[in-house]
N, C-alpha and C positions, 0 to 999 in steps of 0.2 A: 352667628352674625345677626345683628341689628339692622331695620329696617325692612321697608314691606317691600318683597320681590313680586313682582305681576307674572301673572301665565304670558310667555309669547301671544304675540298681540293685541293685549292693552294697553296701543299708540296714546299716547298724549299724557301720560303718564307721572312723564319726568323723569325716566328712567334712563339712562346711559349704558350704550352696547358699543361695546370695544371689540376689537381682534389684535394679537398678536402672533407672530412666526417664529418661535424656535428655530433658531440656525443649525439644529442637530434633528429635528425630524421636519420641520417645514411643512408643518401642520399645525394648521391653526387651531386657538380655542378664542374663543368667542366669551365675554364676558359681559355683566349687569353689573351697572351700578347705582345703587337705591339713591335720588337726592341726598344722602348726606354723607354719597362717596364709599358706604359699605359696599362688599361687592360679592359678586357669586360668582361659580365656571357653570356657564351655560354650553352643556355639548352636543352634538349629533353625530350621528357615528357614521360620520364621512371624515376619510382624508381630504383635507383642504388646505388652501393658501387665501385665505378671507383679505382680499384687499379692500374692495367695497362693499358696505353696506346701507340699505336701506330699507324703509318700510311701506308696505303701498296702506291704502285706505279698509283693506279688509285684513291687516295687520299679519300678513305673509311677509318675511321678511326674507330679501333679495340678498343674492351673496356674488360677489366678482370672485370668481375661484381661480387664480393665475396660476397654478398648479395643474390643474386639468382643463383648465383653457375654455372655461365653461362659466356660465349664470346659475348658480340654485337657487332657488324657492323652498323657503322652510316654511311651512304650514303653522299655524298657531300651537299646533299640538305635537308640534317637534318632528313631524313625517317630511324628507325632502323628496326634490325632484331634479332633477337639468329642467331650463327652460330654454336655453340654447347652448349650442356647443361651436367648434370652430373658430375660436379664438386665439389670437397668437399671444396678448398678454393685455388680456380683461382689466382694466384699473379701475375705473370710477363706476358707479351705477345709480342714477338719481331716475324716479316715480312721479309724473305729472299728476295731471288732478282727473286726467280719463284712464289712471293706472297702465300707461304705456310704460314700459319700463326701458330707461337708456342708459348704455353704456359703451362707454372710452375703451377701445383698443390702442393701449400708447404704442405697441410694435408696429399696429397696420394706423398709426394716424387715422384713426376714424372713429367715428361715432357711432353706432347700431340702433335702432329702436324695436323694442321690441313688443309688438300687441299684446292685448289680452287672449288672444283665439292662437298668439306663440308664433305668429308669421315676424320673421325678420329681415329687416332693411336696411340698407342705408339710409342715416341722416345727414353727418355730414362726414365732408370727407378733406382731405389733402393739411389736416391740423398738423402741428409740429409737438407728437406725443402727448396728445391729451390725457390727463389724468381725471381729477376732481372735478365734479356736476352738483352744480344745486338748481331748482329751479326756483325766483323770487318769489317772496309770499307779494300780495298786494299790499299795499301803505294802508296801516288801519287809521279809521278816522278818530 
């Protein structure tokens, strides 16, 4: 394959991270794609259901696992973790700029936030199956 693949997180990159679900194992793999569309299978060696993803600022990247109803944290060097669990069906997951990490439960209509210190809350609540999160960049001048 052609094209320069970065180590897990180096954000800004320009690099494209995909997931797809196999209807026969329903596990995800997770993929890169180098600007000019080459591509690699980036894996860890979790059963997953990757619906969202994202990256925070110290380039851990956040995973909506609707299969185990849970958030991972993939480390830059490929080591994961739960950062919460309790979910009925995790969908979106978007990273502020103080790396709170939120995410959409489209089964409970709700939103969760989740700190850096891994305490979780409600943000909002009573949606009609929220999915997809992004947070605006500001208008550059």
């Amino acid at each position: 394959m052609s094209g320069k693949f970065l180590k897990l997180g180096e954000v800004g990159a320009g690099n494209l991270f995909e997931s797809d679900i196999p209807y026969s194992t329903y596990s995800s793999h997770i993929y890169e794609y180098a600007p000019d569309g080459t591509g690699m299978n980036y894996t860890i060696n979790a059963v997953i259901a990757a619906f969202g993803m994202v990256f925070d600022s110290a380039g851990n990247l956040f995973v909506a696992d609707a299969r185990n109803q849970q958030v991972i944290k993939i480390a830059p060097d490929k080591s994961w973790s739960t950062i919460a669990s309790g979910f009925d069906l995790p969908y979106g997951v978007a990273v502020d700029a103080a790396d709170n990490v939120f995410v959409s439960d489209a089964n409970q209509n709700t939103i969760y936030k989740i700190a850096p210190d891994g305490t979780k809350s409600v943000f909002a609540t009573g949606l009609n199956y929220p999915t997809v999160m992004l947070f605006a960049s500001p208008p550059s001048n």
